[in-house]
Backbone as CSV, one residue per row, in Angstrom:
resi,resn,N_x,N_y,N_z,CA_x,CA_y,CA_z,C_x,C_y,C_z
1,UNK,21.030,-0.207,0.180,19.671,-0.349,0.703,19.037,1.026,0.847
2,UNK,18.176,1.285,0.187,17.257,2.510,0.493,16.446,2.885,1.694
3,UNK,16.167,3.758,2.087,15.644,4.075,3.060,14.284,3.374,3.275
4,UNK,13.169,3.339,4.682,12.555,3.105,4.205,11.941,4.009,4.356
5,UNK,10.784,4.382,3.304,9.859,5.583,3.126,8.476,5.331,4.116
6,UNK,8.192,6.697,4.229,6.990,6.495,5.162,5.642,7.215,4.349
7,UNK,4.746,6.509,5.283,3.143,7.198,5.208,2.716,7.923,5.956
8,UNK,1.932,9.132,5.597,1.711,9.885,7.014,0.538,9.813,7.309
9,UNK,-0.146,9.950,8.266,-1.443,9.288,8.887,-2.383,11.008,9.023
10,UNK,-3.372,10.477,9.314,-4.389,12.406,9.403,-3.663,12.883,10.664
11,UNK,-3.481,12.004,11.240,-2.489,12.909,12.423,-1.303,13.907,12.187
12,UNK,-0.678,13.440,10.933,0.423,14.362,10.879,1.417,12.999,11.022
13,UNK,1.458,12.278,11.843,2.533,11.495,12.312,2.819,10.586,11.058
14,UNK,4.111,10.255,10.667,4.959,9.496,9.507,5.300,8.066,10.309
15,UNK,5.141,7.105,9.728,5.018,5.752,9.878,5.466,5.105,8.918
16,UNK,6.576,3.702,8.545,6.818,3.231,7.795,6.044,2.441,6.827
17,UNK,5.934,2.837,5.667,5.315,2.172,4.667,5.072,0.637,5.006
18,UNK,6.411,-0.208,5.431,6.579,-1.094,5.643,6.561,-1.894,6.864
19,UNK,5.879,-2.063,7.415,6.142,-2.522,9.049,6.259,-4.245,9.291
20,UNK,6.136,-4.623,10.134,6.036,-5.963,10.612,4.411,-6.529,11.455
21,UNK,3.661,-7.779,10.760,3.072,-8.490,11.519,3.042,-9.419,12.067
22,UNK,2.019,-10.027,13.066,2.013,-10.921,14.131,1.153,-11.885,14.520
23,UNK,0.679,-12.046,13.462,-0.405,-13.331,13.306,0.174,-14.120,13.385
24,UNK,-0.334,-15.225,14.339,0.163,-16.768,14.561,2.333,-16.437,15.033
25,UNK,2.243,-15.893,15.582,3.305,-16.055,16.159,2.782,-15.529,17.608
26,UNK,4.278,-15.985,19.048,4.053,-16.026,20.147,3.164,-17.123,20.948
27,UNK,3.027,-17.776,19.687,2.172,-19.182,20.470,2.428,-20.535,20.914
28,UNK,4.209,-20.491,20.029,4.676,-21.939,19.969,5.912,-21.618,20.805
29,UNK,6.380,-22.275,22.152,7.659,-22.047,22.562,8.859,-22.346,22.158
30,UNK,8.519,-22.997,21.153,10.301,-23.223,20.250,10.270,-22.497,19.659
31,UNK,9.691,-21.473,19.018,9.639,-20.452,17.781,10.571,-19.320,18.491
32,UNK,10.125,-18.982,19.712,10.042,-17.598,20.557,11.078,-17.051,20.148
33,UNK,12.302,-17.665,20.727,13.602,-17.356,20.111,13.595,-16.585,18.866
34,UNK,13.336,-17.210,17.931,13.778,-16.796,16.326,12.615,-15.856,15.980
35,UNK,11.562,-15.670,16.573,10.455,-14.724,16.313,10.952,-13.500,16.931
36,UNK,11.602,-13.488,18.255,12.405,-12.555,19.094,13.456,-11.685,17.829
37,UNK,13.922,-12.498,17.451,15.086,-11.975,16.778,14.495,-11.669,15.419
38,UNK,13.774,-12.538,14.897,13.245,-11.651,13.828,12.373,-10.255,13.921
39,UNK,12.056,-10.250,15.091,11.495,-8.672,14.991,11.860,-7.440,15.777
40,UNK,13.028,-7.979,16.602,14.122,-6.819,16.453,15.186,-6.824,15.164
41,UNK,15.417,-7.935,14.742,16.065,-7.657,13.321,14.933,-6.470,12.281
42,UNK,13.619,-6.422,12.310,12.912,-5.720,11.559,13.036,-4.130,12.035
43,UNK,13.220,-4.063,13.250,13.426,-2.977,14.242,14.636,-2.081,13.364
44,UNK,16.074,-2.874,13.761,16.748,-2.494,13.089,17.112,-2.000,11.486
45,UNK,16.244,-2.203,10.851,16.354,-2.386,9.301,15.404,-1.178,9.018
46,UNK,14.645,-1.034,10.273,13.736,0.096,9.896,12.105,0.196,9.790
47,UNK,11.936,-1.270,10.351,10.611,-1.436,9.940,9.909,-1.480,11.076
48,UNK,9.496,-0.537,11.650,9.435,-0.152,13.186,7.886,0.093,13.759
49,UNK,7.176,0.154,12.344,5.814,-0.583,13.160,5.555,-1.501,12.780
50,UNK,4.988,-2.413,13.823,4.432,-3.493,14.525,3.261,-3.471,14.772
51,UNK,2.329,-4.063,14.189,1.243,-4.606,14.227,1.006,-5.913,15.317
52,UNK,-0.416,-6.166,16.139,-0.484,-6.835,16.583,-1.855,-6.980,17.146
53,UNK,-2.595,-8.022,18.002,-3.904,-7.960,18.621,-4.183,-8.491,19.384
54,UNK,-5.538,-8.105,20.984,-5.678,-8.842,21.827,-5.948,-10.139,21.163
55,UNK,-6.253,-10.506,19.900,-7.246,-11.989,19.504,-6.017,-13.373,19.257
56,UNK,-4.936,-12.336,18.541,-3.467,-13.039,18.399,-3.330,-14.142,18.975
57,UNK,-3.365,-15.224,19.546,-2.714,-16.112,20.583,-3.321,-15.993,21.308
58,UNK,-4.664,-15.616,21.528,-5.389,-15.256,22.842,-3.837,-14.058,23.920
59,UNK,-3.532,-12.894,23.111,-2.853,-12.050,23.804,-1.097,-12.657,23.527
60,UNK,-1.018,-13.797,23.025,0.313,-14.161,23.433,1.473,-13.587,22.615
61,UNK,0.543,-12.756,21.612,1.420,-12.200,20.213,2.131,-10.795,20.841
62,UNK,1.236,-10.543,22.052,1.391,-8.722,22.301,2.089,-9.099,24.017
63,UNK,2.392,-10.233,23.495,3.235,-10.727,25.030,5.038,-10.870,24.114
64,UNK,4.933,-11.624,23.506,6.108,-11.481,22.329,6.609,-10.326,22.143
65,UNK,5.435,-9.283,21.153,6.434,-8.004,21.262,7.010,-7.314,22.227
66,UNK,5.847,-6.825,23.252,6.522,-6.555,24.173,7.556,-7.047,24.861
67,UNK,8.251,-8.362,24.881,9.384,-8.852,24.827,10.484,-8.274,23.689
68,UNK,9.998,-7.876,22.539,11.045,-8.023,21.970,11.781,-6.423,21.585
69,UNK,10.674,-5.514,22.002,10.847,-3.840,22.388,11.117,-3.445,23.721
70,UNK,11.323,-4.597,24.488,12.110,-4.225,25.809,13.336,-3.332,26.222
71,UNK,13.328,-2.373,26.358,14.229,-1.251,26.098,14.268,-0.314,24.948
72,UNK,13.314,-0.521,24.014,13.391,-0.081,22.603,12.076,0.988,22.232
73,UNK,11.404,0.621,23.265,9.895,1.320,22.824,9.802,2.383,22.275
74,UNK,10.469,3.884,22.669,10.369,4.579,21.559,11.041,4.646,20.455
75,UNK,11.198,3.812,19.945,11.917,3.085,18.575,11.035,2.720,17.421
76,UNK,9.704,2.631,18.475,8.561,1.467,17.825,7.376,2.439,17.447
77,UNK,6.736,1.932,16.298,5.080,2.538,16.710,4.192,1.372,17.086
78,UNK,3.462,1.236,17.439,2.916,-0.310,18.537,1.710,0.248,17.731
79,UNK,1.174,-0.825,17.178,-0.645,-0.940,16.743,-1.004,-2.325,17.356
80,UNK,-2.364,-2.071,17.510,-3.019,-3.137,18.157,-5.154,-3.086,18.474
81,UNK,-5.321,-3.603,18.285,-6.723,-4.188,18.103,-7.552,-4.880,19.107
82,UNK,-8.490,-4.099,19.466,-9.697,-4.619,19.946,-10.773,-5.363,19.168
83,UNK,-11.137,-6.763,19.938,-11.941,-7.562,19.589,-13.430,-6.446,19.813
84,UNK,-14.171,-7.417,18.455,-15.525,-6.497,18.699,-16.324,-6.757,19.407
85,UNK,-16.650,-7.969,20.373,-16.996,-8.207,21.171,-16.791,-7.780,22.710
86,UNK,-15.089,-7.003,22.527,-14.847,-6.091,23.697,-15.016,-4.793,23.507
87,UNK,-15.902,-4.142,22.508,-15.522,-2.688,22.510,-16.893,-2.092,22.720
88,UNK,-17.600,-1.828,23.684,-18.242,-1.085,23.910,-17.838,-0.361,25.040
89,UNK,-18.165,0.474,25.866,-17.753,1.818,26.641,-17.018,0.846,27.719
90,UNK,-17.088,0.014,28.456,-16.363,-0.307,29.285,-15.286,-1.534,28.619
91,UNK,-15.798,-2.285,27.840,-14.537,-3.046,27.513,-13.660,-2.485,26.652
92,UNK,-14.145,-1.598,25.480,-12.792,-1.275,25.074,-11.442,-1.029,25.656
93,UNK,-12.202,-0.027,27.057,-10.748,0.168,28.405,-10.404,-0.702,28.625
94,UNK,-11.079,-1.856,29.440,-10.622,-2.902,29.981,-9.837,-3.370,28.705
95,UNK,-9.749,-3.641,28.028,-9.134,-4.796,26.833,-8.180,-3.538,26.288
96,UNK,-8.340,-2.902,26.581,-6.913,-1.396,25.987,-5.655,-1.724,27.456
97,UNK,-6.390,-1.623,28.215,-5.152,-1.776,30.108,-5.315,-3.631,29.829
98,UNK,-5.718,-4.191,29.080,-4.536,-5.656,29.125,-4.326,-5.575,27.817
99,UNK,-4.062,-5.267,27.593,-3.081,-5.353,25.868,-1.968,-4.292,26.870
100,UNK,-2.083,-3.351,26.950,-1.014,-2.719,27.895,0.149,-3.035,28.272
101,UNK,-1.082,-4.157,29.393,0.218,-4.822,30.192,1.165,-5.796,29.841
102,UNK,0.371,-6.737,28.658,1.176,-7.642,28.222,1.841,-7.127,27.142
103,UNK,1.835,-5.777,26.557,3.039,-5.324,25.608,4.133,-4.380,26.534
104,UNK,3.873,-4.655,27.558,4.454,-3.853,28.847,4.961,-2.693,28.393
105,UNK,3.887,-1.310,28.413,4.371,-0.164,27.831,3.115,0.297,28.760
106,UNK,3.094,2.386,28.605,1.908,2.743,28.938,1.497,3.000,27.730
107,UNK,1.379,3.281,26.613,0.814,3.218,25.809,0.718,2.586,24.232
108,UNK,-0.331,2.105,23.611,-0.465,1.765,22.365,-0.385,3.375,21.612
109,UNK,0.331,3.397,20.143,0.382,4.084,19.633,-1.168,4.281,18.496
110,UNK,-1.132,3.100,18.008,-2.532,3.250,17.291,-3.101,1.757,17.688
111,UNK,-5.064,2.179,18.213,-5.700,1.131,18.604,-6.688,0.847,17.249
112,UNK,-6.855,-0.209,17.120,-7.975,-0.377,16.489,-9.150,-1.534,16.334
113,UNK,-10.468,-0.725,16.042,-11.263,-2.159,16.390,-11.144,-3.120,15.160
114,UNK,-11.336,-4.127,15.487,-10.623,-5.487,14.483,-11.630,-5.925,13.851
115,UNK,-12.851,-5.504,13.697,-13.635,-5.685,12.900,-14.961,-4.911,13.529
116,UNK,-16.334,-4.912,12.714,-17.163,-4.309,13.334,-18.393,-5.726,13.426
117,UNK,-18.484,-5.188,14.804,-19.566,-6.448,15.511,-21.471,-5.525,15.765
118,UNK,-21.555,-5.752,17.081,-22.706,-5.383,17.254,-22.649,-4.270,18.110
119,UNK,-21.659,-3.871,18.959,-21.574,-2.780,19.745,-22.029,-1.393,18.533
120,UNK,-22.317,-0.763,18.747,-22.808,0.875,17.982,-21.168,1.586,17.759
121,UNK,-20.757,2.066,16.677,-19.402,2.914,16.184,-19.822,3.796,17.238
122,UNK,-20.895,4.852,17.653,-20.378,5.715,18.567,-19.882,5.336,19.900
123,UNK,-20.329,4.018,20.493,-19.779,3.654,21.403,-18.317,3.948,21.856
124,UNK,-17.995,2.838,21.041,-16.736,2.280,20.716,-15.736,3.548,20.354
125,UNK,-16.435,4.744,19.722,-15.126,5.873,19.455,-15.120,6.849,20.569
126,UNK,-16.345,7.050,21.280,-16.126,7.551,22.411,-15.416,7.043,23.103
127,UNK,-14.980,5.712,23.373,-14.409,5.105,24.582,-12.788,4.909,23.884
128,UNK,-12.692,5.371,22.373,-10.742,5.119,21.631,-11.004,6.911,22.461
129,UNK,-11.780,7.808,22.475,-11.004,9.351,22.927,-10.795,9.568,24.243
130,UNK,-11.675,8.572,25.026,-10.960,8.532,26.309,-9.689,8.172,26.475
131,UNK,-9.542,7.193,25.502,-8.035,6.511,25.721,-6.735,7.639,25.267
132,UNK,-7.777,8.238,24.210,-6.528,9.234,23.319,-6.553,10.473,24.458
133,UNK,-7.353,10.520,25.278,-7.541,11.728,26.332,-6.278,11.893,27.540
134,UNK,-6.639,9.955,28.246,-5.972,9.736,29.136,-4.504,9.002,28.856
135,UNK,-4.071,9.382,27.709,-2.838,8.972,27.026,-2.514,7.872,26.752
136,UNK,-3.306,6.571,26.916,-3.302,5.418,26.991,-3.053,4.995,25.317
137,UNK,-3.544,5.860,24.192,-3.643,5.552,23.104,-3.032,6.860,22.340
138,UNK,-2.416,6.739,21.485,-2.212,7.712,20.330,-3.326,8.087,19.685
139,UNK,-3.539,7.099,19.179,-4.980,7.682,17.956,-5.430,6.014,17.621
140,UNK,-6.608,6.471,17.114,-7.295,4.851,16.590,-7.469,4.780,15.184
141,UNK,-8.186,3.853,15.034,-8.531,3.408,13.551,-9.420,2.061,13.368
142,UNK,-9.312,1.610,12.070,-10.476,0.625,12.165,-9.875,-0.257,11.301
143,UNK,-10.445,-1.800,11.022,-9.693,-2.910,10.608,-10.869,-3.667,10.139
144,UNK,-10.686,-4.262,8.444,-11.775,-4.925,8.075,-13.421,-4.041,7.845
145,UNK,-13.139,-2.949,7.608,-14.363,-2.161,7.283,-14.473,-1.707,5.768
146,UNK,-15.680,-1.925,5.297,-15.888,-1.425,3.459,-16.635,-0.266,3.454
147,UNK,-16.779,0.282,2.914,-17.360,1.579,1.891,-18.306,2.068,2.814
148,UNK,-19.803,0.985,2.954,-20.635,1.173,3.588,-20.586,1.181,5.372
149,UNK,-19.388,0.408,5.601,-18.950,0.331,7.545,-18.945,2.113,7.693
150,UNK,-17.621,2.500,6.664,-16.790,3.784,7.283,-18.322,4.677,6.923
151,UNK,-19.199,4.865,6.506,-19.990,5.690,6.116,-20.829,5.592,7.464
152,UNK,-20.959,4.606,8.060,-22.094,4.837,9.729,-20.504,5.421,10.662
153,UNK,-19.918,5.222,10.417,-19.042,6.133,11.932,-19.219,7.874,11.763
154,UNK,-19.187,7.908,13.249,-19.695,9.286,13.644,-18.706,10.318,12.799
155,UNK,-20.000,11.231,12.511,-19.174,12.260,11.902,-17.945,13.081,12.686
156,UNK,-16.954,13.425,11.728,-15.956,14.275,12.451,-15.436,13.382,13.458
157,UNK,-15.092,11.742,13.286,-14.164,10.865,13.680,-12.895,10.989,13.353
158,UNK,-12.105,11.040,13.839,-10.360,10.801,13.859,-10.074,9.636,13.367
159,UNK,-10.583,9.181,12.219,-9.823,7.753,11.880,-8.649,7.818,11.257
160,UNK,-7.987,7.131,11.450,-6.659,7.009,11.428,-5.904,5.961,9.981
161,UNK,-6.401,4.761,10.016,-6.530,3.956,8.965,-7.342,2.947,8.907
162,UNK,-7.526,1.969,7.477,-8.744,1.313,7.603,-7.181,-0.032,6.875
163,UNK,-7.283,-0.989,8.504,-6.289,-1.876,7.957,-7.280,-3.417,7.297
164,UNK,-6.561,-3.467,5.999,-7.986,-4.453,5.187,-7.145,-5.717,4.953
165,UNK,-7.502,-6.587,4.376,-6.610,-7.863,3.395,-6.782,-7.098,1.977
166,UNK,-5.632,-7.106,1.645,-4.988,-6.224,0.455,-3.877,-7.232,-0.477
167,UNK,-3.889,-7.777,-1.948,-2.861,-8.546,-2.147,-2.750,-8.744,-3.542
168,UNK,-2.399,-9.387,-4.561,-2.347,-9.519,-5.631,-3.773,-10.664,-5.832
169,UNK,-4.317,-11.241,-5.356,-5.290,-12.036,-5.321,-6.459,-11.769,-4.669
170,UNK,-6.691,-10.518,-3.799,-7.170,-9.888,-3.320,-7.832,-8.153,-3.496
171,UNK,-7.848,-8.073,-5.043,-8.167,-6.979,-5.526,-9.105,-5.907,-5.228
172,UNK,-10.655,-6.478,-4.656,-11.875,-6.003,-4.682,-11.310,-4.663,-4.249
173,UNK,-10.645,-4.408,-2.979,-10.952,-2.628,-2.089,-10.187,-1.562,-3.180
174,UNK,-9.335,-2.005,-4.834,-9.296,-0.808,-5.244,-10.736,-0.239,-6.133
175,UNK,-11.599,-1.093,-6.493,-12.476,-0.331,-7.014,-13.285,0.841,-6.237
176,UNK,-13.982,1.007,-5.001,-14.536,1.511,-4.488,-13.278,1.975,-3.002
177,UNK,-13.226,1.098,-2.407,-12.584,1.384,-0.649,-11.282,2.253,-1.051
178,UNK,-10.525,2.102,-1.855,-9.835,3.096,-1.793,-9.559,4.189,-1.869
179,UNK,-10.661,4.624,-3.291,-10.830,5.586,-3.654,-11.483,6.348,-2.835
180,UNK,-12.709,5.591,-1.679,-13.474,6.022,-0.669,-12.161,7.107,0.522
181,UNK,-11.309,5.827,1.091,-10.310,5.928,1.573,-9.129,7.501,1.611
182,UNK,-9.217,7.731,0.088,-8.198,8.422,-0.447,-9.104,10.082,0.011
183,UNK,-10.376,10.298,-0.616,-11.278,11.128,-0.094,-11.136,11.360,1.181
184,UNK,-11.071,10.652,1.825,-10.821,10.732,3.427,-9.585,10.752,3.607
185,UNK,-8.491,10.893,2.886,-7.031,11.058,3.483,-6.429,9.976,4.337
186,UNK,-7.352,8.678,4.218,-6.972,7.714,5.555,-6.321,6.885,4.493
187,UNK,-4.904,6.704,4.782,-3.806,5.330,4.384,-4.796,4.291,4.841
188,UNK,-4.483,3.099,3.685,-4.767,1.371,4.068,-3.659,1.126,4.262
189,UNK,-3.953,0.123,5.288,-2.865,-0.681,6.115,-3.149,-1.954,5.507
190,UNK,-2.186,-2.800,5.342,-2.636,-3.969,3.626,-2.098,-4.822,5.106
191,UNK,-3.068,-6.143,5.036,-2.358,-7.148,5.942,-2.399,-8.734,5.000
192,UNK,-1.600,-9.423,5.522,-1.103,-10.761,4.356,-0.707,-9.670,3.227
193,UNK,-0.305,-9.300,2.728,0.124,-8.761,1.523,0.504,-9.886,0.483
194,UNK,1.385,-11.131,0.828,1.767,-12.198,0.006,0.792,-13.037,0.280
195,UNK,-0.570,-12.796,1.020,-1.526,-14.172,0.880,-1.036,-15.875,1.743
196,UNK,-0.180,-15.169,2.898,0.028,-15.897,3.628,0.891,-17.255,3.073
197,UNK,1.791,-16.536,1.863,2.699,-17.351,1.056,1.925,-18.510,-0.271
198,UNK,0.779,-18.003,-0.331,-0.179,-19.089,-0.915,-0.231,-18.946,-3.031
199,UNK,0.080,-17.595,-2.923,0.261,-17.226,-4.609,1.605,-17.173,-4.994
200,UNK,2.419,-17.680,-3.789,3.929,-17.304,-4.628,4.434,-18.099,-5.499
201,UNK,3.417,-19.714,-5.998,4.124,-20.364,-7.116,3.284,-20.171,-8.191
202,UNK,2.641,-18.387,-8.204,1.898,-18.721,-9.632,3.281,-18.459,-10.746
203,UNK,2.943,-18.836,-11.787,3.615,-18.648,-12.917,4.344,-17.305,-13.179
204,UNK,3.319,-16.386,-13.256,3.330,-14.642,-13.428,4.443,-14.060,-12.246
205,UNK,4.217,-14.304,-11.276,4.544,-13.516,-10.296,6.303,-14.466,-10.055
206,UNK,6.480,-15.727,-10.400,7.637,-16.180,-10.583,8.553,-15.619,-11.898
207,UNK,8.103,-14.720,-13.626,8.606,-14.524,-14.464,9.429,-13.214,-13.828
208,UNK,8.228,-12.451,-12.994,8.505,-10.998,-13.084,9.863,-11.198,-11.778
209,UNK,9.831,-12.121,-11.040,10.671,-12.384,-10.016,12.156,-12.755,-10.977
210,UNK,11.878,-13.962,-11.667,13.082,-13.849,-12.632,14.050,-12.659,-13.288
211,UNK,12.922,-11.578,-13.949,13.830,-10.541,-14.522,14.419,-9.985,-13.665
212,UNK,14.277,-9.465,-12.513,14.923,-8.586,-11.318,15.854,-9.166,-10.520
213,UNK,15.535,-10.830,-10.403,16.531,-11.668,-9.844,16.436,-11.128,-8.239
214,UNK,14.622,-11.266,-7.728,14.528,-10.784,-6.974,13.329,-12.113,-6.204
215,UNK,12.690,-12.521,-5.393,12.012,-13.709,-5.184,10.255,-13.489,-5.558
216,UNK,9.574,-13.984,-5.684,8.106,-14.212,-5.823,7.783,-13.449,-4.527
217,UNK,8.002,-13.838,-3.410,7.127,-12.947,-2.136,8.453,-11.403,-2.163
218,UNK,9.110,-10.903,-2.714,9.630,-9.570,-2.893,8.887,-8.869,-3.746
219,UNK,8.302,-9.603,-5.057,7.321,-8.341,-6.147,6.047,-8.961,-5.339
220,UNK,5.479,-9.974,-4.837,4.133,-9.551,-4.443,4.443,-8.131,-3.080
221,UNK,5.311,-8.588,-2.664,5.218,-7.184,-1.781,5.433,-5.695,-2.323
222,UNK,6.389,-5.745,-3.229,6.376,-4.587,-4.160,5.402,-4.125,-4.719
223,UNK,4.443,-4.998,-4.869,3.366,-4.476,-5.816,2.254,-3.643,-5.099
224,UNK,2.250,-4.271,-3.384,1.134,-3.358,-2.676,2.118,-2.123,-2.427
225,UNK,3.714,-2.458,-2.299,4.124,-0.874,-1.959,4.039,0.227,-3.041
226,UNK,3.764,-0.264,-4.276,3.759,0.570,-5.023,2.674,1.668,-5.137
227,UNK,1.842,1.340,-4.232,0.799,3.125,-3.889,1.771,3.694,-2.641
228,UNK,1.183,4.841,-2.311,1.965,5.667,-1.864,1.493,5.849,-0.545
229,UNK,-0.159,5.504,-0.498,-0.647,5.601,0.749,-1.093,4.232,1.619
230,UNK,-0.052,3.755,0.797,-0.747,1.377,1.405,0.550,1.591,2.400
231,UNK,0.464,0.952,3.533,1.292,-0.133,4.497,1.062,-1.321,4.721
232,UNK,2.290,-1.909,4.314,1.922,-3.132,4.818,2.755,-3.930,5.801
233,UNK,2.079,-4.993,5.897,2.630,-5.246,6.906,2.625,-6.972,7.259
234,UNK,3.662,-7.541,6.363,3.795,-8.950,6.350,4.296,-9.511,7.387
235,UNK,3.912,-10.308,7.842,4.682,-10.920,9.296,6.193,-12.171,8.628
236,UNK,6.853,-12.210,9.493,8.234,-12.851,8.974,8.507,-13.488,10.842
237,UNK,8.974,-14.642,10.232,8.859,-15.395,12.235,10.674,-15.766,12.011
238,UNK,11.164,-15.242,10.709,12.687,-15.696,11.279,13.320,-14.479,10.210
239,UNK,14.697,-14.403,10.862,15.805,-12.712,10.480,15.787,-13.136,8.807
240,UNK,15.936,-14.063,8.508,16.380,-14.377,6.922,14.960,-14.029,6.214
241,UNK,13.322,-14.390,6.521,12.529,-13.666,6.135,12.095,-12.266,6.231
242,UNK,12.524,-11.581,7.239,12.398,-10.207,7.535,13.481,-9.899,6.343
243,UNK,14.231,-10.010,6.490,15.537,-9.436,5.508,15.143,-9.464,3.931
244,UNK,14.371,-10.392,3.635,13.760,-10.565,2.086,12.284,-9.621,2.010
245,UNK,11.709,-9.277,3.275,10.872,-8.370,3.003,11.168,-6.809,3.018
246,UNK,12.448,-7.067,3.903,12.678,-5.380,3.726,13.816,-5.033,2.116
247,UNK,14.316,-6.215,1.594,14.476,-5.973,0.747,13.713,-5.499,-0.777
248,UNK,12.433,-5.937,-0.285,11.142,-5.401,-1.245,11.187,-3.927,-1.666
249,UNK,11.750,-3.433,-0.590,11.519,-1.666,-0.923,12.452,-1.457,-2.285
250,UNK,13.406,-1.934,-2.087,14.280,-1.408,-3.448,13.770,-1.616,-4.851
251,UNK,13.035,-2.725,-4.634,12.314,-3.177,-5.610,11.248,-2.150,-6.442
252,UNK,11.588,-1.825,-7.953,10.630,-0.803,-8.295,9.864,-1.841,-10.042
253,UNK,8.965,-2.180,-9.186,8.318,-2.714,-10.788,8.068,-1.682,-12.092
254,UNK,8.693,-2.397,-13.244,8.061,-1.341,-14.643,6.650,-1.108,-14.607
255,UNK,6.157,-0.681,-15.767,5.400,-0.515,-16.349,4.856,-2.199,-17.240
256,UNK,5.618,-2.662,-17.932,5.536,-3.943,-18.593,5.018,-4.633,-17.187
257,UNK,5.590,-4.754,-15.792,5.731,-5.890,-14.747,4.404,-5.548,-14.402
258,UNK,3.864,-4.346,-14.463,2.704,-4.305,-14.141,1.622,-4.591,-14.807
259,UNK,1.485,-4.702,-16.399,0.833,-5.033,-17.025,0.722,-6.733,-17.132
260,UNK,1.845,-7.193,-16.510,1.646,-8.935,-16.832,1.413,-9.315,-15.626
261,UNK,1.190,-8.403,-14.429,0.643,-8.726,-12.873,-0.761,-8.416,-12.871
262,UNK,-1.276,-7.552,-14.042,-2.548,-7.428,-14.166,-3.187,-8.408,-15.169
263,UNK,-2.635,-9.264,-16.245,-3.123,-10.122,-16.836,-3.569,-11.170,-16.390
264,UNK,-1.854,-11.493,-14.864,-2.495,-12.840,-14.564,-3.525,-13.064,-13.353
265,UNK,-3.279,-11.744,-12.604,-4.528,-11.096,-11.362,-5.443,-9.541,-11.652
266,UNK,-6.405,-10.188,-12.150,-7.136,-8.426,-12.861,-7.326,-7.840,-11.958
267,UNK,-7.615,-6.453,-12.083,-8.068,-5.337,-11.224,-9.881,-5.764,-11.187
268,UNK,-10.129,-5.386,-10.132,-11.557,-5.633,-9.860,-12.616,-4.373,-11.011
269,UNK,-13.293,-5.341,-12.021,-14.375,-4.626,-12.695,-15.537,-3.825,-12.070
270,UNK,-15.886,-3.976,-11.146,-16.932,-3.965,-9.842,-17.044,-3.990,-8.800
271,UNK,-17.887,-3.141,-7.560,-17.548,-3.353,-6.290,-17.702,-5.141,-5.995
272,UNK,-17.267,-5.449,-5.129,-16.554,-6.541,-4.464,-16.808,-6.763,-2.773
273,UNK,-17.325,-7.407,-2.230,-17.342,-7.856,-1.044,-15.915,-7.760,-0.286
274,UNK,-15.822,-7.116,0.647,-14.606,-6.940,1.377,-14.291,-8.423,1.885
275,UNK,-12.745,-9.011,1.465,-12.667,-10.122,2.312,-11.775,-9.736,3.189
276,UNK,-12.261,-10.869,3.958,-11.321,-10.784,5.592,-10.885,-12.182,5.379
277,UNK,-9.600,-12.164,6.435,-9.636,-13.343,7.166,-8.946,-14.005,7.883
């Protein structure tokens, strides 16, 4: 098993290419268990940031982890997200001290707003440097923003990364956002990377799985790791799926695998509407 390789952020700080997410988990009480263990199993293997958000479960996702980094925290890098409806000068705090408490730590490592609403970007980044002031936060970043979002934030912002939906079916952000992205030195943080398991019986992505003798959701994940500055960050709710995603890293697609991943999902001809979702 290879290491896993990291990305380094404008901060300087190195972060695993590969981390773990938390959508729709922490909500069902029979799961808890095996969600528990699947993401200290990810812990262990190396995949040590964790993604997560106040919107999750209405909080119940960042109640989970923090269960499951109980004793482990500096082990972890903790990301997490403000709703845009909480981020202007006083709620961003408020909604930064309860995400807090229910990941029971003093601090989030990277915050970010989860989309952009109606509050003003200077608001909202004045009130991530208080947090980065009063230690409450590492550094921030932004989630679900295109070409034209990152271009209104205040100049000489600390952004950190711009975490998007990124996937084999999901092409649009390399024509423009990345390249935008790359100019700015800010890593994408790729979320669903496998499309929430929804493309793994295309045809294509089952051949190239055949030659490697490796599964359909291992090369769709291979394929976003294959830039240098993407993280991603697939969520897995049991140890036997974590274990098939961290096995992705070893995974190195040809040249040929890439040309028949581009036949059967093209690269975007044109800018593209950022999707979310």
């Amino acid at each position: 098993m290879t290491a896993v390789r990291t990305v380094t952020l404008p901060s300087g700080t190195q972060v695993p290419a590969l981390g773990q997410g938390t959508w729709y988990m922490g909500d069902d009480r029979s799961r808890r268990a095996g969600e528990l263990a699947a993401l200290r199993r990810g812990i262990d293997l190396g995949m040590t940031l964790i993604d997560t958000a106040e919107m999750y479960g209405s909080g119940a996702a960042e109640e989970l982890v923090g269960e499951a980094i109980r004793g482990r925290r500096d082990e972890v890098f903790l990301v997490s997200k403000v709703l845009p409806s909480n981020a202007d000068a006083r709620g961003t705090v408020d909604a930064c001290r309860a995400s807090l408490r229910r990941l029971g730590t003093d601090r989030i490592d990277l915050y970010l707003l989860h989309w952009r609403g109606g509050v003003p970007f200077a608001e909202t980044v004045e009130a991530f440097e208080s947090l980065v002031a009063d230690g409450s936060i590492g550094s921030w970043g932004v989630s679900n923003l295109d070409v034209d979002d990152l271009a209104d934030l205040p100049g000489g912002a600390r952004l950190q990364t711009d975490q998007i939906l990124y996937n084999l079916t999901r092409r649009g952000p390399e024509y423009a956002l990345f390249p935008r992205c790359r100019e700015l030195s800010v890593p994408v943080m790729a979320y669903s990377p496998i499309e929430q398991g929804r493309l793994l019986g295309h045809e294509a992505l089952g051949a190239v799985a055949s030659a490697h003798g490796k599964t359909p959701a291992q090369v769709a994940l291979a394929w976003v790791l294959r830039h240098e500055d993407v993280i991603a960050i697939p969520k897995a709710s049991s140890v036997a799926h974590v274990e098939e995603n961290r096995a992705a890293l070893d995974l190195r697609l040809t040249d040929d695998d890439l040309r028949t991943l581009d036949a059967a999902f093209p690269p975007p001809a044109r800018k593209e509407p950022l999707d979310i979702l």
